[in-house]
Backbone as a chain_set.jsonl record, in Angstrom:
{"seq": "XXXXXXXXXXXXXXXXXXXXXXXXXXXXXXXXXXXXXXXXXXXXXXXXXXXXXXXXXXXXXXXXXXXXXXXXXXXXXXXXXXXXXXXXXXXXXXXXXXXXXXXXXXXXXXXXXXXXXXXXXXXXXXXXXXXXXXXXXXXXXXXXXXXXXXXXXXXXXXXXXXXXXXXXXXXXXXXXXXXXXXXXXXXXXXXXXXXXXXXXXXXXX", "coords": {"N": [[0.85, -1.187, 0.0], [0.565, 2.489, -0.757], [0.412, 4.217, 1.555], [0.836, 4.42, 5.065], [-1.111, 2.994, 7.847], [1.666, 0.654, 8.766], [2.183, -2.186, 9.617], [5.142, -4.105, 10.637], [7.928, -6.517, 10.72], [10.879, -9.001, 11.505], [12.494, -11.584, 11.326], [14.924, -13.146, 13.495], [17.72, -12.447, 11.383], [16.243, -10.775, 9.769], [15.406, -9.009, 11.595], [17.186, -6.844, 11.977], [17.017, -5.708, 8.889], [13.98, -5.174, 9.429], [13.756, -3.108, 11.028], [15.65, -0.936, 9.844], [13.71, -0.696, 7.803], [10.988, 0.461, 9.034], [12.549, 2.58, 10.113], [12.988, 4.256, 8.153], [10.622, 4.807, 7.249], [9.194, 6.089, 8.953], [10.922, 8.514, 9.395], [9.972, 9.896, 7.28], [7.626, 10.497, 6.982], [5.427, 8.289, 7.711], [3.337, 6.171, 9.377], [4.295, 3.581, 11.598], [2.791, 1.435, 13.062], [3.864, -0.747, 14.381], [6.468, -2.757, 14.872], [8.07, -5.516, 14.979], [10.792, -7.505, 16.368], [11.972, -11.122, 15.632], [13.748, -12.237, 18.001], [16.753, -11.404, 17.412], [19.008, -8.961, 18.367], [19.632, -5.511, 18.413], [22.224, -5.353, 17.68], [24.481, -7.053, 15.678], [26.726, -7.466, 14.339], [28.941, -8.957, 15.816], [28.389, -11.414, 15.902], [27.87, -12.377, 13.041], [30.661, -12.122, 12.652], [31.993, -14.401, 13.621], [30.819, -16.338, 11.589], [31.964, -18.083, 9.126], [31.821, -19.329, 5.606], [31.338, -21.558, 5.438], [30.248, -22.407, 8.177], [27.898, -21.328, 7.877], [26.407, -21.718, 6.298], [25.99, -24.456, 6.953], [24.569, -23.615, 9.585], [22.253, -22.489, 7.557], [21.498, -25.137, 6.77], [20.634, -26.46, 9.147], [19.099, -25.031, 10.372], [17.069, -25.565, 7.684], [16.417, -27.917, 8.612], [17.523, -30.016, 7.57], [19.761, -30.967, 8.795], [20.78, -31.9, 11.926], [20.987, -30.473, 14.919], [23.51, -30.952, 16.59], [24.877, -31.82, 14.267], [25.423, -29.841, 13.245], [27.302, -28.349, 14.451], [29.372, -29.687, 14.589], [29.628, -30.549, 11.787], [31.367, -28.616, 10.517], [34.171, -28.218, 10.335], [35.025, -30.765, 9.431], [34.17, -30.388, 7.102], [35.226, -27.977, 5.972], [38.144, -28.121, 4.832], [37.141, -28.946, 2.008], [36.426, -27.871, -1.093], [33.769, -25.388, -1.491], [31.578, -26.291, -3.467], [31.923, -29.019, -2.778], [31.002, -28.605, -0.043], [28.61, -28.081, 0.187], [27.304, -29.932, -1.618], [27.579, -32.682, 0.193], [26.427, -31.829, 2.915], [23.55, -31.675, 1.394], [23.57, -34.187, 1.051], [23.553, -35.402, 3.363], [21.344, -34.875, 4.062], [17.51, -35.664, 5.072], [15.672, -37.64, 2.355], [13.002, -37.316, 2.53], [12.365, -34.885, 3.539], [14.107, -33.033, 1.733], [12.619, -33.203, -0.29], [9.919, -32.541, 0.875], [10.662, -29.324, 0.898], [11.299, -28.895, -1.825], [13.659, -28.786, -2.742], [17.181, -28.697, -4.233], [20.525, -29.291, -5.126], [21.292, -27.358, -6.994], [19.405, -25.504, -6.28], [19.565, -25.07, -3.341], [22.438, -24.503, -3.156], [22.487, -21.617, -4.156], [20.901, -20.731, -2.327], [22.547, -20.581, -0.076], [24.61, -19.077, -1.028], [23.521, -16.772, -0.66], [22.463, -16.193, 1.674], [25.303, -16.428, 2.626], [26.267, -13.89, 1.89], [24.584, -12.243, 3.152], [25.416, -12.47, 5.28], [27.722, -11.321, 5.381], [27.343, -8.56, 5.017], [26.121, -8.124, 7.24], [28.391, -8.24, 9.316], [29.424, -5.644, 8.735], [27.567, -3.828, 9.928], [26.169, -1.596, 11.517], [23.759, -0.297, 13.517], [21.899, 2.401, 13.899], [20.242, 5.73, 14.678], [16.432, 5.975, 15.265], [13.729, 3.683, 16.167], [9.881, 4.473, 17.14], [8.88, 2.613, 18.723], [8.842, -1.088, 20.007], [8.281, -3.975, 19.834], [9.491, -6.69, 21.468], [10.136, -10.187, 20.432], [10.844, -12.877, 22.68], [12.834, -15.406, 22.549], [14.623, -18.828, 23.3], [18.284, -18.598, 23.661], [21.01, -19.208, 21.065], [23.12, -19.614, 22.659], [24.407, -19.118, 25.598], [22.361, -18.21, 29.069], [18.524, -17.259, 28.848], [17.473, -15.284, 29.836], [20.003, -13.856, 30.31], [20.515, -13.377, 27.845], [18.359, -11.812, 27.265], [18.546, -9.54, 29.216], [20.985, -8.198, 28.367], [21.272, -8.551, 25.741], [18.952, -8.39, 24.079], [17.404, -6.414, 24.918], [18.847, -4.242, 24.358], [17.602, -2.961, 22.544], [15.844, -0.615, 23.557], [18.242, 1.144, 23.301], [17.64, 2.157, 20.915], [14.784, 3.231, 20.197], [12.344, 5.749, 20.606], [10.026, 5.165, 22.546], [8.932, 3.22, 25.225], [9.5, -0.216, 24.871], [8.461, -3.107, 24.111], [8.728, -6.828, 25.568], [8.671, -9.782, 25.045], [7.7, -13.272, 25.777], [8.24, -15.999, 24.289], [7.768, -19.537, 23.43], [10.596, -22.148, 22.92], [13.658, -22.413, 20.806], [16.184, -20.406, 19.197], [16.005, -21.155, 16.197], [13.708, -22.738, 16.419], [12.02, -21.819, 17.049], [9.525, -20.444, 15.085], [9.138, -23.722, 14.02], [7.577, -26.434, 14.009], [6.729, -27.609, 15.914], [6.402, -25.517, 17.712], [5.277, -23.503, 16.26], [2.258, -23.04, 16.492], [1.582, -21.888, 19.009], [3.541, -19.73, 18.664], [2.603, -18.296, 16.755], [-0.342, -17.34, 18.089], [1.048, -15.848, 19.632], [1.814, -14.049, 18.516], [-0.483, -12.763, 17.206], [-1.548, -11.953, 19.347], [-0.298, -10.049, 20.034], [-0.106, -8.342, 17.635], [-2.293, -7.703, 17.903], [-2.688, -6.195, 19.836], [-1.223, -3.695, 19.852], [-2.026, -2.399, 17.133], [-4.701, -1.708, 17.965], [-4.117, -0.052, 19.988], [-2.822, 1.752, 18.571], [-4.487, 3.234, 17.066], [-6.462, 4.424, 19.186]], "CA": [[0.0, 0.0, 0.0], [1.493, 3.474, -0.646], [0.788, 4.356, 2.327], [0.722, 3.932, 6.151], [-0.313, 2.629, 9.163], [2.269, -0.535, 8.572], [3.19, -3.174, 10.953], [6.529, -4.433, 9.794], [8.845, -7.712, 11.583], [11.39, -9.429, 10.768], [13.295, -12.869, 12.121], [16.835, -12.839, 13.0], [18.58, -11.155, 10.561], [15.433, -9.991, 8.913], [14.546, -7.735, 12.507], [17.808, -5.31, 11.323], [16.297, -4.979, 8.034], [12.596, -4.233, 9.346], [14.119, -1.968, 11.542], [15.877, 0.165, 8.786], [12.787, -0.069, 6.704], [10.6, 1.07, 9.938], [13.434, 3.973, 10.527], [12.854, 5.417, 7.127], [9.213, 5.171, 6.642], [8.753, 6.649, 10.219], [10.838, 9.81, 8.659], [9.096, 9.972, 6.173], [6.21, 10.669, 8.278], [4.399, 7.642, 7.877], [2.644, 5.647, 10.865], [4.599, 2.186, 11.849], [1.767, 0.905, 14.061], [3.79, -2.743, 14.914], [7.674, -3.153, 14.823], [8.242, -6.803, 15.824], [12.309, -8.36, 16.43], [12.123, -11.789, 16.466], [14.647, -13.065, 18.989], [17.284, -10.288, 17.429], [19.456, -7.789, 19.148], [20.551, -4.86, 17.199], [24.236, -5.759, 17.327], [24.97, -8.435, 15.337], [28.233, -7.953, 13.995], [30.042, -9.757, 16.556], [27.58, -13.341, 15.452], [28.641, -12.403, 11.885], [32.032, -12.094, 12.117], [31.619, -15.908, 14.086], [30.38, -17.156, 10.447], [32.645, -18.167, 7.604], [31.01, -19.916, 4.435], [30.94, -23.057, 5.844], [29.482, -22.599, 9.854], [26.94, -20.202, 7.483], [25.411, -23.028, 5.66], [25.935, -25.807, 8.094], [23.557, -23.272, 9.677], [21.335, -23.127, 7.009], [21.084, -26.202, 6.726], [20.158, -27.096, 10.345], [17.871, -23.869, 10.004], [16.004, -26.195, 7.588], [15.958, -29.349, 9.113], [18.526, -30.546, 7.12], [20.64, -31.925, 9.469], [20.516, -31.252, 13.124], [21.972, -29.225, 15.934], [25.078, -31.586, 16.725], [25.373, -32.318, 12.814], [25.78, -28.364, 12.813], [28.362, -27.826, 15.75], [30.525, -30.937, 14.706], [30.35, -30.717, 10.375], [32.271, -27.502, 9.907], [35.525, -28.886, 10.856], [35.403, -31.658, 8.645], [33.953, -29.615, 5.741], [35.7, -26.614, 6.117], [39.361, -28.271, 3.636], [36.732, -29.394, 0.933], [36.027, -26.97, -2.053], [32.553, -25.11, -1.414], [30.368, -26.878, -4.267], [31.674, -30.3, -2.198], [30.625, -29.145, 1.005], [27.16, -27.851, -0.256], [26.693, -31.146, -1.859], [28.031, -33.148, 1.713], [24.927, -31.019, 3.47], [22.315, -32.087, 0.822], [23.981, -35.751, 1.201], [23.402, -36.189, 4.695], [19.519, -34.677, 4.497], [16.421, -36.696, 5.262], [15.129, -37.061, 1.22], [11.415, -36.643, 2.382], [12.76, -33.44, 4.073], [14.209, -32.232, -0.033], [10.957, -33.655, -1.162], [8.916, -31.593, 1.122], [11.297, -28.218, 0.7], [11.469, -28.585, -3.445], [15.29, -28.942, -2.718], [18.108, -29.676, -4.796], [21.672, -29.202, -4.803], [21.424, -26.273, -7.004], [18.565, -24.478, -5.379], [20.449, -25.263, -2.031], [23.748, -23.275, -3.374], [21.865, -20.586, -3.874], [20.714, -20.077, -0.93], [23.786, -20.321, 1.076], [25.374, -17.886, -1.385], [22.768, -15.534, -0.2], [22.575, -16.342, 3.253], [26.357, -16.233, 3.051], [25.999, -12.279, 1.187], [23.655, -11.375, 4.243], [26.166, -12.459, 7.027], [28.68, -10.707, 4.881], [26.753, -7.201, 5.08], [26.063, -7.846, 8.855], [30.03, -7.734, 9.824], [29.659, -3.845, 8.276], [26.008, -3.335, 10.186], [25.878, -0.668, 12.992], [22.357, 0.078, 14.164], [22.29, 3.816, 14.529], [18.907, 6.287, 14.953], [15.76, 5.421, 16.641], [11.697, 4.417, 15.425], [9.238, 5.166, 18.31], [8.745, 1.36, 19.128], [9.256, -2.072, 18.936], [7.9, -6.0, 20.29], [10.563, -7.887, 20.997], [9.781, -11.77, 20.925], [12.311, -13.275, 23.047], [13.04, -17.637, 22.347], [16.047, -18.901, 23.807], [19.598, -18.348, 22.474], [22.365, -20.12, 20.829], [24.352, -19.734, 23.52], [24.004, -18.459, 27.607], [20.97, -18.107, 29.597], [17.456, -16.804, 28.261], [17.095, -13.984, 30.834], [21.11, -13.15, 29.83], [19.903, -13.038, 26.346], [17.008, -10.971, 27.352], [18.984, -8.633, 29.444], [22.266, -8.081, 28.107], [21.374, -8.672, 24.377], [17.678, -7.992, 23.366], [17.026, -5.249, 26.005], [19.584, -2.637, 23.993], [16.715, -2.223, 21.395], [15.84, 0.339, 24.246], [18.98, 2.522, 22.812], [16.958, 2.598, 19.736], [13.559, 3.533, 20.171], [12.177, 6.435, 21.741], [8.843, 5.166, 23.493], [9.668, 2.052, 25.91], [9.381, -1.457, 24.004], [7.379, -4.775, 24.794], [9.896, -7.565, 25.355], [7.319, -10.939, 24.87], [8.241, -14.611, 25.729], [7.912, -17.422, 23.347], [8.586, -20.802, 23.29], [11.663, -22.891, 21.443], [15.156, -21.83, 20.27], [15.932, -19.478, 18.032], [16.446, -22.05, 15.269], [12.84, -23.639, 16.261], [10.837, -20.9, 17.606], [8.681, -21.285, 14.086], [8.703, -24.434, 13.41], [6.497, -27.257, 13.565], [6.401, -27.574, 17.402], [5.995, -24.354, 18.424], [4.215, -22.437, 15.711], [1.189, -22.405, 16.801], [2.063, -21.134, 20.34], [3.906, -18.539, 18.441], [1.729, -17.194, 15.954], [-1.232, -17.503, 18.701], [1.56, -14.448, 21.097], [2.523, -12.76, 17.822], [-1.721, -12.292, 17.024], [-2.413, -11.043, 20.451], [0.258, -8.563, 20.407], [-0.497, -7.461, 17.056], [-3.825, -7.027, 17.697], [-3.257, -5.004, 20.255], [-0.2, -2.729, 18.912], [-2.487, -1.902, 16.242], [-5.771, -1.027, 18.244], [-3.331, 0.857, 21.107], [-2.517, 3.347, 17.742], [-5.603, 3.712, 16.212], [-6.872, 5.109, 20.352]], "C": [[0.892, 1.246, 0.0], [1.526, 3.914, 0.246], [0.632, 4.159, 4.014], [-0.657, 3.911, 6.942], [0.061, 1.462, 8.682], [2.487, -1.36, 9.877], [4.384, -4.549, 9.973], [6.89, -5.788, 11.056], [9.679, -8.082, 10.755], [12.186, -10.656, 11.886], [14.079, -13.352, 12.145], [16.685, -12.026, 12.385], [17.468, -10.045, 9.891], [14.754, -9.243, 10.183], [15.746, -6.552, 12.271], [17.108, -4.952, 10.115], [14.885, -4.437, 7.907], [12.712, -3.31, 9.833], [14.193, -0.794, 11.02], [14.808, 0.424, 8.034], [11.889, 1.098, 7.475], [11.375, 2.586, 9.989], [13.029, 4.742, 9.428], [11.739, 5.645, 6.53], [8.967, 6.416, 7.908], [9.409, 8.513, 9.721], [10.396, 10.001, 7.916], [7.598, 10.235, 6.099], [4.864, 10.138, 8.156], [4.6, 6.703, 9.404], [3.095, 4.195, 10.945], [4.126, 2.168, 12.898], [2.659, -0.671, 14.398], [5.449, -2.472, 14.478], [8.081, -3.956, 15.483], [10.028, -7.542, 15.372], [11.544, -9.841, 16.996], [13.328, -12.735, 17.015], [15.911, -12.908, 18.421], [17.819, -9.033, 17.898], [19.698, -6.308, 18.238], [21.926, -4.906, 17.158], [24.124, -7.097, 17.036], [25.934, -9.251, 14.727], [28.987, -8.727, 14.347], [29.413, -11.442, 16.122], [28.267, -13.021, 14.175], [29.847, -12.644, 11.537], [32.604, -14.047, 12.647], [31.735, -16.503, 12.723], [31.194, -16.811, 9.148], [31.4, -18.697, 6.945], [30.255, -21.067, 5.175], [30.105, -23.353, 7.203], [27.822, -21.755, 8.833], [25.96, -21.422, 6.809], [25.205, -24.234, 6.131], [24.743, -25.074, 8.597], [22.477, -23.204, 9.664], [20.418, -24.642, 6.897], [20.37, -27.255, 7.818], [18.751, -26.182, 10.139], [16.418, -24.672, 9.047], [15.591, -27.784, 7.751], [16.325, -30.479, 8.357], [19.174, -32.14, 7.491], [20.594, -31.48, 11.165], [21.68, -30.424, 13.843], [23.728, -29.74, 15.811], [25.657, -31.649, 15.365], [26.758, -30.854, 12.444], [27.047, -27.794, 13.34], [29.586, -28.869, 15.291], [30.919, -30.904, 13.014], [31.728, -29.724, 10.217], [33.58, -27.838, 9.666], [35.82, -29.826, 9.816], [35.147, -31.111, 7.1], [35.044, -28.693, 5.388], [37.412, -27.15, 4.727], [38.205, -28.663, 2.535], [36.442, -27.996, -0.2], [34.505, -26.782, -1.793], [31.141, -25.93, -2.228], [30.794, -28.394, -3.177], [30.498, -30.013, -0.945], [29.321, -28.751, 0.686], [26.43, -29.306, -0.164], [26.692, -32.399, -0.615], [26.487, -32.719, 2.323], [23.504, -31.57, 2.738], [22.442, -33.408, 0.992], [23.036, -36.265, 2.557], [21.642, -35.445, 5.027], [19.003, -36.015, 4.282], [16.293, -36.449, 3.37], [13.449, -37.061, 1.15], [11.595, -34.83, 2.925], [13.024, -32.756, 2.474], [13.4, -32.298, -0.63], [9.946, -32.664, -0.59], [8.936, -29.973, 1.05], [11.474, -28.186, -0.971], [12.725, -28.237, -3.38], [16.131, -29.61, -3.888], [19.062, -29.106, -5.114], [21.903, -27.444, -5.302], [20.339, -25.054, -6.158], [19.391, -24.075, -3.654], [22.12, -24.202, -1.802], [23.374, -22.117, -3.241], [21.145, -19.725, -3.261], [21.489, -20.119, 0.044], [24.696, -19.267, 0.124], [24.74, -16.57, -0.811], [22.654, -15.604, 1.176], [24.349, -15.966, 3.377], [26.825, -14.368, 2.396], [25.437, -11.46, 2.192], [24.959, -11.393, 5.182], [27.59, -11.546, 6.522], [28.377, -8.691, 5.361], [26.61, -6.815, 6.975], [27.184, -7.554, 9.79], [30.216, -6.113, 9.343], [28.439, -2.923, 9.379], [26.089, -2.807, 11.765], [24.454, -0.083, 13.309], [22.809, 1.756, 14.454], [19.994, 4.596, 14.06], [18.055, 5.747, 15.699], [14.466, 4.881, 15.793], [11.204, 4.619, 17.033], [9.149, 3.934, 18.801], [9.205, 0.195, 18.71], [8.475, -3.222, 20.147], [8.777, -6.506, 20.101], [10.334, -9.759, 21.757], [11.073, -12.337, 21.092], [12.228, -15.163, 23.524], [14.604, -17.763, 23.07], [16.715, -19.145, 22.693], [20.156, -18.865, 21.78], [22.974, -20.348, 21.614], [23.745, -18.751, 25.071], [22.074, -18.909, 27.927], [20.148, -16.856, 28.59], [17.617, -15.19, 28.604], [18.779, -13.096, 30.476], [20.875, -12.464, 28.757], [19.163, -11.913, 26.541], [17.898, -9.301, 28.016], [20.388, -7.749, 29.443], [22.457, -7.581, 26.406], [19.783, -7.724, 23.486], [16.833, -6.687, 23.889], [17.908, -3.975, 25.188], [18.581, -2.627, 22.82], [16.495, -1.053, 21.981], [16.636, 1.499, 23.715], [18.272, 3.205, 21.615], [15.621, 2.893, 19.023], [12.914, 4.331, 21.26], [11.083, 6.637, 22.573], [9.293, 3.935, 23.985], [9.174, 0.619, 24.833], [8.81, -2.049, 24.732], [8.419, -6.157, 24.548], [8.736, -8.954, 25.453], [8.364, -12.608, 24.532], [7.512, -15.366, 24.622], [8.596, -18.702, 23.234], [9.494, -21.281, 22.602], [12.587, -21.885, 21.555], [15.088, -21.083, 19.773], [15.902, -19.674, 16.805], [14.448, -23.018, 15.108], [11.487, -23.079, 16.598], [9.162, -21.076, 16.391], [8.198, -22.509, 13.734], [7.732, -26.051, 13.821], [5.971, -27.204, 15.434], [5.596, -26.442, 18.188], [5.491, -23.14, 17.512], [3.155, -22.18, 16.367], [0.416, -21.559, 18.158], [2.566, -19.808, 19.818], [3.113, -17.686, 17.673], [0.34, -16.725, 17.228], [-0.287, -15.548, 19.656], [1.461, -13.929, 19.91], [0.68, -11.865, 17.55], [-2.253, -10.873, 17.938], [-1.499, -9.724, 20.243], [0.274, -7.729, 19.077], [-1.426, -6.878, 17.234], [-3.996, -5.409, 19.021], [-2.656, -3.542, 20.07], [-1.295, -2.219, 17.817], [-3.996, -1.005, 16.744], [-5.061, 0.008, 19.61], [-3.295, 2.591, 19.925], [-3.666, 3.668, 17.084], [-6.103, 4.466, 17.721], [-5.583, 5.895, 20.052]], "O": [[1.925, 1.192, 0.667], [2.658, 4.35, 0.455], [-0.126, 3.19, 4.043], [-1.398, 4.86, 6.687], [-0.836, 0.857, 8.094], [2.946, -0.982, 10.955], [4.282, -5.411, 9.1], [6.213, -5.95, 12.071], [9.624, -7.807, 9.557], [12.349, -10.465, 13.091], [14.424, -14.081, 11.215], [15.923, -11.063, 12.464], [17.694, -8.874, 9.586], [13.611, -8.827, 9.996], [15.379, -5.379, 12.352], [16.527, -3.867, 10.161], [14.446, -3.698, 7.026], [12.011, -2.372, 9.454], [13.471, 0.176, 11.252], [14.696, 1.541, 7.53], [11.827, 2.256, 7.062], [10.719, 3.624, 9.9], [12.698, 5.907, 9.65], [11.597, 6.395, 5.564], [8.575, 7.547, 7.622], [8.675, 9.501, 9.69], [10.619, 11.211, 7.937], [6.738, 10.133, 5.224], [3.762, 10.671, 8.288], [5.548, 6.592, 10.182], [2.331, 3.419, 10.371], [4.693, 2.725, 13.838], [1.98, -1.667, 14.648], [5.498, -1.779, 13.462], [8.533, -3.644, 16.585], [10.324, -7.973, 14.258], [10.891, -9.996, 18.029], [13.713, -13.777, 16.483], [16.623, -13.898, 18.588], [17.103, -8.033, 17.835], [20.044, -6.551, 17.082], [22.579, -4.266, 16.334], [23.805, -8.037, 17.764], [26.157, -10.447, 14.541], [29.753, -9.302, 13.572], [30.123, -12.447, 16.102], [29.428, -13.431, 14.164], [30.221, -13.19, 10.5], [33.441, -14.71, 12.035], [32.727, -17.213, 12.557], [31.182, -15.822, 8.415], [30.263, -18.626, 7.411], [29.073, -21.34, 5.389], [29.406, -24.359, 7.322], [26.735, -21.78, 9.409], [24.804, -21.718, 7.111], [24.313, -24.991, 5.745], [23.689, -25.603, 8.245], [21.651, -23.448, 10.544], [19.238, -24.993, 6.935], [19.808, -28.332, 7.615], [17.637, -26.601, 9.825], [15.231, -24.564, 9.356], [14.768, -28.517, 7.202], [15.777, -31.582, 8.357], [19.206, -33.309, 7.105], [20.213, -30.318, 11.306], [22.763, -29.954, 13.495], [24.709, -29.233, 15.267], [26.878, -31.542, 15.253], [27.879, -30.731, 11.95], [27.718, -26.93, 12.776], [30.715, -28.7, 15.752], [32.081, -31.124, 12.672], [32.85, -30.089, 9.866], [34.004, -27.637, 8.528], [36.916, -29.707, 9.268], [35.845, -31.403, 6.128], [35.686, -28.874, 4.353], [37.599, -26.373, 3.79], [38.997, -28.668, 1.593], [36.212, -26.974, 0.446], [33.827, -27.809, -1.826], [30.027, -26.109, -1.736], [29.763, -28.908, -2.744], [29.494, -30.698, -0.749], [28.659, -29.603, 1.279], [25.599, -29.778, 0.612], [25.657, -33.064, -0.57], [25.506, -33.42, 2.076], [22.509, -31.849, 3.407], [21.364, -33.991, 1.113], [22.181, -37.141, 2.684], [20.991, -35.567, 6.064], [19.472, -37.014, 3.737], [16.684, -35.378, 2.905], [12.76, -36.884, 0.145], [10.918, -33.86, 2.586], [12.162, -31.992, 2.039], [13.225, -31.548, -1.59], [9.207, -32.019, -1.334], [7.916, -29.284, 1.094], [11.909, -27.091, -1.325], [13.006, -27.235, -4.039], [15.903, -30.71, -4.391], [18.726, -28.018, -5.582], [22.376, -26.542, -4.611], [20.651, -24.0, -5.604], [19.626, -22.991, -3.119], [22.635, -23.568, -0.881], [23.797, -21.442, -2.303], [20.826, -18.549, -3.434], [21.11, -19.664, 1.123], [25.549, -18.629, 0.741], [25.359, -15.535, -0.561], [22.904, -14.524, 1.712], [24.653, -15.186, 4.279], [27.918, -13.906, 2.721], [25.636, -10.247, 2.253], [25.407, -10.382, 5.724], [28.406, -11.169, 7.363], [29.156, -7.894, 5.883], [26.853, -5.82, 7.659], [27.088, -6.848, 10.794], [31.226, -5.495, 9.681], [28.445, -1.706, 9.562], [26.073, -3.436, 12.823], [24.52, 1.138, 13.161], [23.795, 2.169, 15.064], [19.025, 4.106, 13.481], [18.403, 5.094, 16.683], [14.124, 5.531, 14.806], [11.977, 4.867, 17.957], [9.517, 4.14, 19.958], [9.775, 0.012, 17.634], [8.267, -2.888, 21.313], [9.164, -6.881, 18.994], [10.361, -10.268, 22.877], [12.031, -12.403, 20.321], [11.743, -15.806, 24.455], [15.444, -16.884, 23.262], [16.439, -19.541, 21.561], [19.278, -19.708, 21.595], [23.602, -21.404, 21.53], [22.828, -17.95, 25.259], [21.145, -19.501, 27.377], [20.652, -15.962, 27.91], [17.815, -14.227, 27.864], [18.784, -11.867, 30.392], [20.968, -11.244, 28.627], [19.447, -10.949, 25.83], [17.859, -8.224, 27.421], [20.753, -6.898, 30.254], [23.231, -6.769, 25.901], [19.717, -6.816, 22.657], [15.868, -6.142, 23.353], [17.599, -2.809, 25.432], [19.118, -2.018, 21.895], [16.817, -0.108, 21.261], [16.135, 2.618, 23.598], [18.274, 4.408, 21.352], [15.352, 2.853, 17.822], [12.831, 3.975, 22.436], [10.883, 7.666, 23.219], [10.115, 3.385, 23.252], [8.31, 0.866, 23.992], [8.569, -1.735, 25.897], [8.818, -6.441, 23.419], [7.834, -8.714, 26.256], [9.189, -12.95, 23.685], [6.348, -15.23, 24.245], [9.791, -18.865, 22.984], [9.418, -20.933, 21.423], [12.486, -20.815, 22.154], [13.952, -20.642, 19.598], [15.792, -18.697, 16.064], [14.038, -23.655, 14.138], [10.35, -23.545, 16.513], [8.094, -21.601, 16.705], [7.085, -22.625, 13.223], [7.015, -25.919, 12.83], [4.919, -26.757, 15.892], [4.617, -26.453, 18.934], [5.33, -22.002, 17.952], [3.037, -21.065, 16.875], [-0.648, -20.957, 18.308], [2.158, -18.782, 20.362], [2.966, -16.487, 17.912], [0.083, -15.524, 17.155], [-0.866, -14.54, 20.061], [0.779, -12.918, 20.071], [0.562, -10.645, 17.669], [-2.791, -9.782, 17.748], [-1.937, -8.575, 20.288], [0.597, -6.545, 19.168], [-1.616, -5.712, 16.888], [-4.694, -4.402, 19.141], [-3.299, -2.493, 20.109], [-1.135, -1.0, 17.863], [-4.391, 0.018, 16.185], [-5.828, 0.843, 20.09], [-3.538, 3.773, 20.166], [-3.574, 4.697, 16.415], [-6.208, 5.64, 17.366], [-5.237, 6.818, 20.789]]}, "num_chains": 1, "name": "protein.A"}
């Protein structure tokens, strides 16, 4: 629509880029009624610079249920001397093939999305959060790494620097890897409803 009230989100990496979109509609002096992070800090350089090619698509690839957590924490290492098209193909090897069957997967589609996933984490080692919008929802899943409540108050709590009415920090079940998916969707879409619904009737009063 050309133009506002919007409610914008984004998950992981995609809550810096709703952010920036949010930041420049909001000058622009339209109405972002809903700015939802999910389970996203705004600093995320320091995870980026963490991810070569290979931890980036091992990632991915756990990301879609690929291969699992341990697969993810333990391939890199062994991938990491092979030439990139091997270890791609290695990753599609060791999937379930009702899992590529139910994703319309295949080796090349699969490249091409770790070139781009590996293009994003590239941009995020440059990515400084700077300005403010007026709000934000932040849905908070547990981490990769430490405690929840660390996460929560160490990591997901500096959205605060960047928004100048106080934020809504909102629990949800699952990882940050699982928060969506099959388990805990419908727990999650069920918090993300309520708190749109009411983010949106809070700005229309």
């Amino acid at each position: 629509q050309p133009h506002g009230p919007y409610a914008l989100a984004g998950y992981s990496f995609g809550a810096a880029v709703a952010f920036e979109i949010a930041k420049r509609l909001e000058a622009e002096g339209e109405r972002v009624d809903f700015l939802g992070s999910f389970n996203l800090p705004p600093h995320i350089k320091y995870r980026m610079d963490e991810l070569d090619f290979t931890e980036t698509a091992a990632n991915l690839a756990m990301f879609l249920d690929l291969i699992s957590k341990r697969q993810a924490a333990e391939l890199p290492a062994e991938l990491r001397a092979l030439p990139k098209s091997r270890q791609l193909a290695r990753l599609i090897e060791l999937a379930p093939p009702e899992r590529i069957a139910e994703l319309d997967l295949d080796l090349t589609k699969f490249t091409a999305w770790a070139e781009l996933a590996d293009g994003l984490t590239g941009l995020g080692r440059t990515y400084s959060p700077s300005g403010a919008v007026r709000s934000m929802s932040v849905f908070c899943a547990v981490p990769l790494r430490g405690t929840k409540q660390d996460w929560i108050d160490n990591e997901l709590s500096r959205w605060d620097e960047f928004t100048t009415e106080p934020n809504r920090y909102i629990d949800v079940p699952g990882e940050h890897y699982t928060l969506m998916g099959p388990r805990h969707v419908t727990a999650f879409q069920s918090v993300l409803r309520k708190e749109l619904d009411r983010a949106l009737a809070d700005a229309d009063r």
